[in-house]
DRENKOL-577799 format. One line per 10 residues: for each residue z, x, y negated of C-alpha. Coordinates in steps of 0.05 Angstrom, whole numbers, m for minus. Example, Ala and Ser with C-alpha at 12.3 -4.5 7.8 and 13.67 -1.06 7.14 Angstrom:
DRENKOL-577799
156/246/90 ~ 143/273/21;
END
This chain:
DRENKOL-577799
m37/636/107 ~ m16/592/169 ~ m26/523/169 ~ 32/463/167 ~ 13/463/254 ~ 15/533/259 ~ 77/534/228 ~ 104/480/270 ~ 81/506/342 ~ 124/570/327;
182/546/293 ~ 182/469/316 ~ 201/442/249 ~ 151/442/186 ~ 171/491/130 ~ 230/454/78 ~ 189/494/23 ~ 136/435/30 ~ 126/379/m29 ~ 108/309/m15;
130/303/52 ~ 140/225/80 ~ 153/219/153 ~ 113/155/180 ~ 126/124/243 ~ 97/75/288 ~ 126/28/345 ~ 57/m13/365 ~ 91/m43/419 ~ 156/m64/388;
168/m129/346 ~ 240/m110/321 ~ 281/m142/270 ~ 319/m79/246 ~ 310/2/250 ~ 351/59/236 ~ 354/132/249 ~ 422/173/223 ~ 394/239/212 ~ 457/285/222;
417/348/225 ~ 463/391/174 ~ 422/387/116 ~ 399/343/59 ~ 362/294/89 ~ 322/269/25 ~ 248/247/46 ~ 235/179/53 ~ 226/146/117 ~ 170/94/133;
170/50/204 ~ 126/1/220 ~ 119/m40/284 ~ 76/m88/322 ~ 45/m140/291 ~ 42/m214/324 ~ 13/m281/305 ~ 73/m331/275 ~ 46/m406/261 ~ m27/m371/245;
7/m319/194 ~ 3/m244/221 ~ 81/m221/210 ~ 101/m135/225 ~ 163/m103/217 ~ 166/m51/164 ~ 219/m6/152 ~ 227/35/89 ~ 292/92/91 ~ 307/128/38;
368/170/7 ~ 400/142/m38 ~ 405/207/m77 ~ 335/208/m87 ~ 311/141/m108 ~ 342/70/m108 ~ 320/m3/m99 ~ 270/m10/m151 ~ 233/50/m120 ~ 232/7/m49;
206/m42/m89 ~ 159/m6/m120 ~ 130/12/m47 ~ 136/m55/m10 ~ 93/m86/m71 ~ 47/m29/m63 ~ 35/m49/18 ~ 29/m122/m14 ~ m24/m113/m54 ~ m57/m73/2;
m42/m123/48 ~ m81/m180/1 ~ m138/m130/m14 ~ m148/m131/69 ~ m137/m210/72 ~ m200/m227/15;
END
């Protein structure tokens, strides 16, 4: 059985038959206000999307961009919320 990278170094894409599958992306050195990638790639584009960015110092309160993209098909504003008070509480389990 080949692995997710084996399958990746010969086909450059990661098998659609895989479950569970959340792209996460970073941009360390970018403090941006808004991010979005239009995925035209010809086929249902329905895993969610996570980008995060770099993190800076605002009056002595640590503030990062974090972008959450989703289809709509899929799931809907409560699920965002769902994950933004998810990286909340992790957030205040980091700050205590």
């Amino acid at each position: 059985m080949k692995t997710i990278m084996e399958e990746y170094e010969q086909n450059g894409s990661v098998p659609e038959e895989r479950e569970n599958i959340i792209m996460i992306s970073t941009l360390p050195w970018l403090a941006y206000e808004s991010f979005s990638v239009n995925n035209e790639s010809g086929y249902h584009f329905l895993f969610p999307m996570v980008t995060w960015g770099k993190y800076e110092y605002v009056d002595e309160v640590a503030k990062m961009p974090l972008t959450l993209q989703i289809s709509h098909a899929v799931a809907d504003g409560y699920h965002c919320h769902l994950f933004f008070e998810s990286v909340s509480k992790i957030i205040d389990m980091l700050d205590k």
